[in-house]
N, C-alpha and C positions, 0 to 999 in steps of 0.2 A: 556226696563228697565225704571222703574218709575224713574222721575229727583228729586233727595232732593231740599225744598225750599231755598233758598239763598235772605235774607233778603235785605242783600246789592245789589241784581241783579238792580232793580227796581230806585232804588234813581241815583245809578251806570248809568244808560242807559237813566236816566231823563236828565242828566250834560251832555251825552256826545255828542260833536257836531256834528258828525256823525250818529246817531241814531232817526229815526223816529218814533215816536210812534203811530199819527193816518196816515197811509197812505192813505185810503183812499181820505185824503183828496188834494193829488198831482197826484190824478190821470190826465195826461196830462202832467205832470210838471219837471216830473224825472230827464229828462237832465238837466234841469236849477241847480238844485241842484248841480250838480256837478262845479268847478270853472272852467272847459277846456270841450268842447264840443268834445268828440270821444267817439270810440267805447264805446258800454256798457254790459258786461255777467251778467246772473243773478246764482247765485245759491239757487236752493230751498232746503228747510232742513239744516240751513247751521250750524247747531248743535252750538260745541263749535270752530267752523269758524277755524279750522285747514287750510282747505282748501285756507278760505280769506288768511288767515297769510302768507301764502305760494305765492299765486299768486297777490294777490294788489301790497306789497313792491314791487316785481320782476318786474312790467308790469305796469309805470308808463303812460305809452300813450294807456290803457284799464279804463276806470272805473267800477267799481264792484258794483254790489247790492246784499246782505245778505238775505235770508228771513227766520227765524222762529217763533214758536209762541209760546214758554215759554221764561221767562226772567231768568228760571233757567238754561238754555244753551245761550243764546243771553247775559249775562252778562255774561261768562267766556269765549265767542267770543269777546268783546270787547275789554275784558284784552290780550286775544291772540294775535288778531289785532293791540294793541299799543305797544306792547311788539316787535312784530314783525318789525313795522314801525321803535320805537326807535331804533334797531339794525341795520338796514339798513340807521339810520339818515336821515330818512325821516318825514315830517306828513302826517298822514290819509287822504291826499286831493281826495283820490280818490278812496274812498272807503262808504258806507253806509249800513248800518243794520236797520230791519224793524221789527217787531211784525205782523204778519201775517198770518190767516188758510189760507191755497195754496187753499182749498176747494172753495175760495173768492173773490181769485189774480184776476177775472175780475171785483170785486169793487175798486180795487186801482190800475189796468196796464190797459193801452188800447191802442189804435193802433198808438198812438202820442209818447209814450214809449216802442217804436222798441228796441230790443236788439238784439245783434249778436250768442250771443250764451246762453243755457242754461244748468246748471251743477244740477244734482240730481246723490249726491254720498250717495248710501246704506239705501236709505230709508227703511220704516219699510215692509216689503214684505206682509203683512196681509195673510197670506195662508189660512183662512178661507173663505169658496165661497162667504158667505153672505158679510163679509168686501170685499171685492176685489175691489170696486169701491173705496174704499178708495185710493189705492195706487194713488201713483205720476205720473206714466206711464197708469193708466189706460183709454183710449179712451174717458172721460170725459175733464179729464184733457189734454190729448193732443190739442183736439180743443178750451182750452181756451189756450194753447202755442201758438197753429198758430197765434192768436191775438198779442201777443207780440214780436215776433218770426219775421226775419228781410225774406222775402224771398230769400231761399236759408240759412237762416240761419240754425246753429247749437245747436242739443242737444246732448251733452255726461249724460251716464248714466255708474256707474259704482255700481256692487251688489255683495254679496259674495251666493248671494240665487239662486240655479239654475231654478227653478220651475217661480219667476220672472221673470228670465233672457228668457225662453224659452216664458213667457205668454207677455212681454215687446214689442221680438220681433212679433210677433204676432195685437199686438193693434196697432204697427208703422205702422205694411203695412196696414192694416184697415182703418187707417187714410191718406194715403198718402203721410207719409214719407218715406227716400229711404234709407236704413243702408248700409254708404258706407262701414265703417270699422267694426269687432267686432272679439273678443275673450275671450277664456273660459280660459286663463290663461294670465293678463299681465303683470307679471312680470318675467313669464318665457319668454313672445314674447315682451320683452321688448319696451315697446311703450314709446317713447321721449316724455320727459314735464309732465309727471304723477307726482302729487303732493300727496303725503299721508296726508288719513286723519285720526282722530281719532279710528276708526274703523276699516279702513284698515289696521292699524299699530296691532291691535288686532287678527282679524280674520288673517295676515301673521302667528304672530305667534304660532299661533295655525295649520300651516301648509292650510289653505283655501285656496284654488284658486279666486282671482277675475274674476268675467265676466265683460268685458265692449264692449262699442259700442258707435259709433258717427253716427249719421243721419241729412238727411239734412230734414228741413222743405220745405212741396211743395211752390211753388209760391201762391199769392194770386189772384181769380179768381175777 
């Protein structure tokens, strides 16, 4: 679904002290950014950052990195994420949002910006053969994750698409990663610490089953 413009997204995410606009240019640097040195997840796609909202406040000794790449969703991320923080009476100290094509994430992450886990919830499935290199999970992109990717570290993926989900696990062993966990329904097999996001909360109610799956990233040779 096409994003309507949001005039205010852009001025909105210029202000905010949290928000990166050229990443590329801390490539190396990521941790510094943050004011406490620990762990750090990334999530790609990180839309209207439900997700963040959910898990930054909650997981103050985690820091978070955001990535997407319109300011028509990364501006209503913003607002979610402070809204979120104020509630919990916290600030955003540990949290960051980026403008970014994931197509790219080896111009702006590299192996000095380890991260412990990576979250892709519901990206866009491209079920046409010619796009399929497009997706997030596809064996392009997995080998620019191992770059970032802590060994042994974690990617959760979580889709409402089964054709993904079947083609997902498929690219993982391809690449060398090993799917500890996974399931085609979880909210029926109830998995602890699932965070809903925008979409998820959509596709429930329309009666979807989510697939997800946790894998570990191989070691680095």
């Amino acid at each position: 679904m096409r994003m309507r413009f949001k005039p205010w997204a852009r001025p909105e995410l210029e202000a905010c002290p949290f928000f990166i606009g050229r990443p590329e240019e801390y490539i190396g640097k990521w941790h510094s950014l943050f004011p406490r040195r620990q762990p750090v997840e990334l999530e790609l796609g990180c839309g209207k950052g439900f997700f963040l909202a959910g898990a930054a406040p909650a997981n103050p000794q985690v820091n978070y990195i955001g990535v997407d790449v319109k300011d028509a969703v990364l501006g209503p991320a913003k607002r979610n994420i402070e809204k979120a923080f104020e509630t919990a009476g916290r600030k955003p100290d540990n949290i960051i949002l980026t403008a970014l094509n994931i197509e790219r994430i080896a111009d702006a992450m590299g192996p000095r910006d380890t991260v412990r886990r990576i979250d892709i919830n519901f990206c866009n499935p491209w079920p046409k053969v010619r796009h399929r290199k497009r997706r997030l999970t596809y064996p392009t992109r997995l080998e620019d994750y191992k770059t970032i990717l802590e060994p042994g570290g974690e990617l959760f993926f979580k889709t409402d698409d089964d054709e993904l989900f079947a083609d997902t696990l498929g690219y993982l062993a391809q690449c060398g990663f090993a799917v500890t966990e996974k399931t085609y329904d979880l909210h029926g097999d109830n998995w602890p610490g699932n965070i809903l996001t925008e979409h998820e909360i959509m596709f429930l109610e329309k009666g979807v089953r989510i697939k997800a799956l946790k894998a570990i990233c191989p070691g680095k040779s």
